[in-house]
N, C-alpha and C positions, 0 to 999 in steps of 0.2 A: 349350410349357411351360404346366401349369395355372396360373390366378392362384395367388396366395400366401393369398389368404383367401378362404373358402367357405363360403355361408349355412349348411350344414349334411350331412352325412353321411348316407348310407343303405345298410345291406347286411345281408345274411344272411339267413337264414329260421328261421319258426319264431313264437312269440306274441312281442307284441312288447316291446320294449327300450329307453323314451327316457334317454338320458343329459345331463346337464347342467351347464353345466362353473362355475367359480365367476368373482370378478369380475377382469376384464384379461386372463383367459383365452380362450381358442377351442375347437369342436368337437375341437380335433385332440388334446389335452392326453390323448383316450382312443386315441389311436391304438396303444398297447402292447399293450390290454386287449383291443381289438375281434376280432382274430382266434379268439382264444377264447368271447368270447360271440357272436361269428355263426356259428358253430358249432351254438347251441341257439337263437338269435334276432334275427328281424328288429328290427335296430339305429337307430335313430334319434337323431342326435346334430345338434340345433344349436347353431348360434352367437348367444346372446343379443343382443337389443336395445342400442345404444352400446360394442356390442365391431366387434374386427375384421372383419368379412369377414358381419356381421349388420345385422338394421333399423337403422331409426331409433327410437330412443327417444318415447316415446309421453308424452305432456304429457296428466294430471301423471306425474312419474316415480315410482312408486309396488313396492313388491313385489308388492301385484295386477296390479300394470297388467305389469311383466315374466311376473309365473304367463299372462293374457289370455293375453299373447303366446306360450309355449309352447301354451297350449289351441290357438290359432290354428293354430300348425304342427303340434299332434298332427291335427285336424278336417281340415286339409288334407292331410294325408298318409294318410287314412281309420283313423287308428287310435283308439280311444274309450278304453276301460282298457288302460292299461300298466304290468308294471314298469318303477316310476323310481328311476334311479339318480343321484347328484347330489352335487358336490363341494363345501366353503364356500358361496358364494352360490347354487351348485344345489342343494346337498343344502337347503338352507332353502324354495326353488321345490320339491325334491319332496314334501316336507311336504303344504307348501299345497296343492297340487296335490291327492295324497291325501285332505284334509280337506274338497277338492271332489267326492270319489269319484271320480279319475277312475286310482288306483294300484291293481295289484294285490299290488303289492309296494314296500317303498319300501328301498335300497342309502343309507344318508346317511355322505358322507367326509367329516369334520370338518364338520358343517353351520354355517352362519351361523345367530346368534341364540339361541344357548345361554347368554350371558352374563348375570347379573346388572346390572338397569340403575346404572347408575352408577358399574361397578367398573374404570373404565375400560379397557376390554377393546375396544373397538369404538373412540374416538377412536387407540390405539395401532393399530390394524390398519387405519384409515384411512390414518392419517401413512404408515405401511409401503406401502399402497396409490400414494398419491401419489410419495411421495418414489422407491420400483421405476419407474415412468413417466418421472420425471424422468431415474431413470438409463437406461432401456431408449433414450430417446430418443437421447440421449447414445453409447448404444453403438449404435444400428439401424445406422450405414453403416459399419459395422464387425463386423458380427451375424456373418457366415460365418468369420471368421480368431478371433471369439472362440470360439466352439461349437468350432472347429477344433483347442483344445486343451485338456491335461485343465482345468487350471485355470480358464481361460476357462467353461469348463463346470459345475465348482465354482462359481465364484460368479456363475453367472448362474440357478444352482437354488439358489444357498441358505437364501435363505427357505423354497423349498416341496420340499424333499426334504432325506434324509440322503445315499442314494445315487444316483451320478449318472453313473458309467462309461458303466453298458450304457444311455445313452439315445444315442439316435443323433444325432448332430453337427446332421443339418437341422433335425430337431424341437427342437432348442436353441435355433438361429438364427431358427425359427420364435416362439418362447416368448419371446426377447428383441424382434422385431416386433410380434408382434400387443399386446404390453403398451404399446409406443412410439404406436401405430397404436389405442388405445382410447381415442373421440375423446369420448366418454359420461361417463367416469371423472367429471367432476367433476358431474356432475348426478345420476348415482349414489352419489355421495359428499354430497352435498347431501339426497340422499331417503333414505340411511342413517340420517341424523342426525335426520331427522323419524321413522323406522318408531319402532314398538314391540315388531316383532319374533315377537312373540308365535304363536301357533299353537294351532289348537284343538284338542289331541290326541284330544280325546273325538269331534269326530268322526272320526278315520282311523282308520276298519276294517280295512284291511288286516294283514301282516306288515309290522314294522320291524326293521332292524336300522342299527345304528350303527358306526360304525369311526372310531376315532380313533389315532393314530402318535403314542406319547409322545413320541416329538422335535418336536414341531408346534411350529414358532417362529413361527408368528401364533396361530394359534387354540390355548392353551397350555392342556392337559390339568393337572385335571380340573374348572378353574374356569371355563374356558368351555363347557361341557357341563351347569353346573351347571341350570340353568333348564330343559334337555330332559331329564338325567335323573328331576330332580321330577314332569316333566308326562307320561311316558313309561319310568314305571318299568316295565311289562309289556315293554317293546322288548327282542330281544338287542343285547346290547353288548359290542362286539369293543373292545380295547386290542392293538395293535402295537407292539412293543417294535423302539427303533432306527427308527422310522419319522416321517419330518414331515408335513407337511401336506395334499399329494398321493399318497396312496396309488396312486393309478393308475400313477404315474410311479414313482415311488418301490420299490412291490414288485408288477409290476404282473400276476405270476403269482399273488400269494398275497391281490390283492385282485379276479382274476376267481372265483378259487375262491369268498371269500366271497359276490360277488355272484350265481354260480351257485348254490350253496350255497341261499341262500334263494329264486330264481326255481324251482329243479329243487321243491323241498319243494311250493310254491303247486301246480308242475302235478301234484305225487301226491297233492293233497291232505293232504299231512299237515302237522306243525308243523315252524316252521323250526328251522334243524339243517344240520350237512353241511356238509362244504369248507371248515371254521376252521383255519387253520393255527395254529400253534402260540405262543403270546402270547396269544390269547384267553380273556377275563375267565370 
């Protein structure tokens, strides 16, 4: 049997594709998605620094110092310019990343860091951070008989989806682990509250697009967005009706399209466009 937690993913062919998942999360959270984009692309998905089945957190704990560390695993994996695609705390790493040049595209799902400082928007999604841990703990030796039913399943995605059927029972039981098993949380949770968040739009040259689920019960549309649509008003931006937090999970047909969507555009050269499904601003 594989371990349960694994540094990072790799498959399919084609230019390449780093995925990045957000915080208490693992590589695996794209696993719905990935069939469809290794299809058009070689896939690269790790597991960040102080999660499950990823490094060690690098002193000081920093949002550079996590972006280092994906540069680290793109260098070693020989891939140089990627499209990045990245969820809360990744969609905020793909950013950065890009404003390093190193995106050709940047997919951001609810990114971290859109909030206005002060608006309490980031201590609320801490608490939600910590207090999930607490409970995943609580449920881990139990994690298979709760996935195992619909309910169990309900509320172990309620935070980060609306719909939760078609996810399959193990990646449930996985989702309720690796958040028990993120031994980093509070040193990430510590370097939250010192970042600023901020992002230098004017350097990312690439294509952006954005995607936010109006039902996002952490990251709550359109006030947490507010800071990246100021700074990235040229960006397309998708709105998902009936959708929480996790889009990948959540609709995760209607958010490969969009990620395809704007990677197919990059390699015809033209402007992004294509594969929005229907919700789109």
């Amino acid at each position: 049997m594989p371990p349960q937690f694994t540094p990072l993913h790799r498959g399919g062919a084609g230019p390449p594709l780093v995925c990045l998942h957000g915080v208490t999360d693992t590589w695996r959270t794209w696993e719905l998605v990935l069939p469809a984009l290794e299809r058009h692309h070689e896939v690269l998905a790790p597991t960040l620094p102080g999660h499950a089945g990823g490094p060690a957190l690098r002193d000081p704990v920093t949002a550079d110092a996590l972006a280092d560390a994906v540069e680290d695993v793109m260098d070693a994996s020989g891939v140089g310019e990627a499209h990045l695609v990245g969820n809360s705390l990744g969609g905020h790493l793909a950013l950065r990343l890009a404003a390093r040049g190193r995106a050709r595209s940047v997919v951001a799902l609810a990114p971290a860091g859109g909030w206005r400082p002060g608006d309490g928007t980031l201590d609320r999604v801490l608490a939600h951070n910590l207090a999930a841990r607490d409970g995943a703990r609580l449920a881990a030796p139990h994690a298979d008989r709760i996935a195992a039913t619909d309910e169990g399943r309900r509320q172990a995605t309620a935070l980060i989806t609306r719909r939760y059927r078609h996810i399959p029972a193990p990646l449930v039981a996985h989702q309720i682990l690796g958040v028990a098993a993120c031994a980093g949380l509070p040193e990430l949770v510590a370097a939250a509250r010192r970042e600023d968040w901020g992002v230098d739009a004017a350097a990312v040259r690439c294509p952006v697009r954005f995607v936010w689920g109006l039902g996002d019960a952490l990251l709550h549309w359109p006030g947490a967005a507010a800071r990246l649509r100021e700074a990235f008003g040229h960006a397309d931006w998708v709105e998902l009706d009936d959708v929480g937090h996790c889009p990948q999970l959540d609709v995760p047909r209607e958010t490969a399209e969009l990620i395809l969507g704007l990677t197919a555009a990059g390699r015809r050269g033209g402007p992004p466009g294509g594969g929005a499904p229907a919700g789109r601003s």
